[in-house]
C-alpha positions in Angstrom: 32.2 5.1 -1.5 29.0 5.4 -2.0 26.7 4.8 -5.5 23.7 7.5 -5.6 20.1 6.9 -7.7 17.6 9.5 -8.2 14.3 9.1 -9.1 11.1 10.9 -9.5 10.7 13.6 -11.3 9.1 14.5 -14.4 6.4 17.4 -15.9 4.3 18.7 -13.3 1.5 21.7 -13.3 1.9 24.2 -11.6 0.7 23.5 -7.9 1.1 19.2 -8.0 3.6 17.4 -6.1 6.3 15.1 -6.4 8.0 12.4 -4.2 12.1 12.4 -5.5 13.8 9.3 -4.1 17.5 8.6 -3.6 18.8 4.8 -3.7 22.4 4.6 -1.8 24.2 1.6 -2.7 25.1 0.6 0.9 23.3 1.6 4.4 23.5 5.4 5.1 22.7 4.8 8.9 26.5 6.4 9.3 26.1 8.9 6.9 26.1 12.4 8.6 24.3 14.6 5.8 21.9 13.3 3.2 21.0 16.9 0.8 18.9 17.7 -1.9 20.1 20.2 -4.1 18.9 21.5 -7.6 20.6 24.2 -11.0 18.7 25.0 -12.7 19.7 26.0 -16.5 22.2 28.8 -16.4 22.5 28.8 -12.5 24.9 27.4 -10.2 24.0 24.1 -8.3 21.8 25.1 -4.8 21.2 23.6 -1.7 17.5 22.7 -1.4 17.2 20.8 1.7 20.0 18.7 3.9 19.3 15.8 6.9 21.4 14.5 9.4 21.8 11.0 11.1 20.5 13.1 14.4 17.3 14.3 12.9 18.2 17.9 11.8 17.0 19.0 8.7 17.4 22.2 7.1 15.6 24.3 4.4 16.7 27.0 1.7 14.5 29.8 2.4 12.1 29.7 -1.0 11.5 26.0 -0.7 10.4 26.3 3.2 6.8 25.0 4.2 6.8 23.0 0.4 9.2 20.6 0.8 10.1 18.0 3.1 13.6 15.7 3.0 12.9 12.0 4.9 15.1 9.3 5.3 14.5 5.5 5.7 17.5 4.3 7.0 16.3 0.9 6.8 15.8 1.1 3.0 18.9 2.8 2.2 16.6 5.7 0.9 16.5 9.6 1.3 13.5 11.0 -0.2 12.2 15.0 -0.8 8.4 15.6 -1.1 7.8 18.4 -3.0 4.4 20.3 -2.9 2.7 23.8 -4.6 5.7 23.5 -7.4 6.2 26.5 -9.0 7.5 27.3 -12.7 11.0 28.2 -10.7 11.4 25.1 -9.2 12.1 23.6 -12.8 15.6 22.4 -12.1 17.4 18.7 -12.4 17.6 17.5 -8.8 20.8 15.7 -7.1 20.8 13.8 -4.5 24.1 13.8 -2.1 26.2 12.2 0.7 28.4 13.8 2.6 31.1 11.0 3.8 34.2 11.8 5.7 34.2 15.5 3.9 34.2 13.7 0.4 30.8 14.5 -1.5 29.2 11.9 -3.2 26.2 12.9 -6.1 23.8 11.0 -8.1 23.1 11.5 -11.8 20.1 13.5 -11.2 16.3 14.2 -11.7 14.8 16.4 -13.9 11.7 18.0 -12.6 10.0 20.1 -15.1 7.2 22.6 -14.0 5.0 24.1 -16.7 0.9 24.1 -17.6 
């Protein structure tokens, strides 16, 4: 098992960044998929980005060449850069672990974009 803390987000113009970080309560070195994902209201929960212990990483298709999922194993810490927001990227952002086929979430993130 596996505790989960997002944190990061907030308002953000149009074009700015953000840096999301993920806190795991114990060492994810054996963790085969760390994932971002985001709903936004009135949608269903999306994949966003996903990184495996082997270096993979994957993209959804409208966040590609924007954002950017890291991990630092050493600091127990998965992290998604986010660059040239757009207003449909306003979503609250979960961070998850994927352990032995269970799926373990944070609490979430909001990330709010708007002028």
């Amino acid at each position: 098992q596996v505790q989960l803390v997002e944190s990061g987000g907030g308002l953000v113009q149009p074009g700015g960044s953000l840096r999301l970080s993920c806190a795991a309560s114990k060492s994810i070195d054996s963790v085969n998929t760390m994932a971002w994902y985001r709903q936004a209201p009135g949608e269903e929960r999306e994949l966003v980005a996903s990184s495996t212990r082997w270096g993979s990483t994957n993209y959804a298709e409208s966040v590609k060449g924007r954002f950017t999922i890291s991990r630092d194993n050493a600091q127990n810490t998965v992290y998604l850069q986010i660059n040239s927001l757009r207003p449909e990227d306003t979503a609250v952002y979960y961070c998850n672990a994927l352990i032995r086929l269970l799926a373990y979430w944070g609490q979430g993130t909001q990330v709010t974009v708007s002028s």
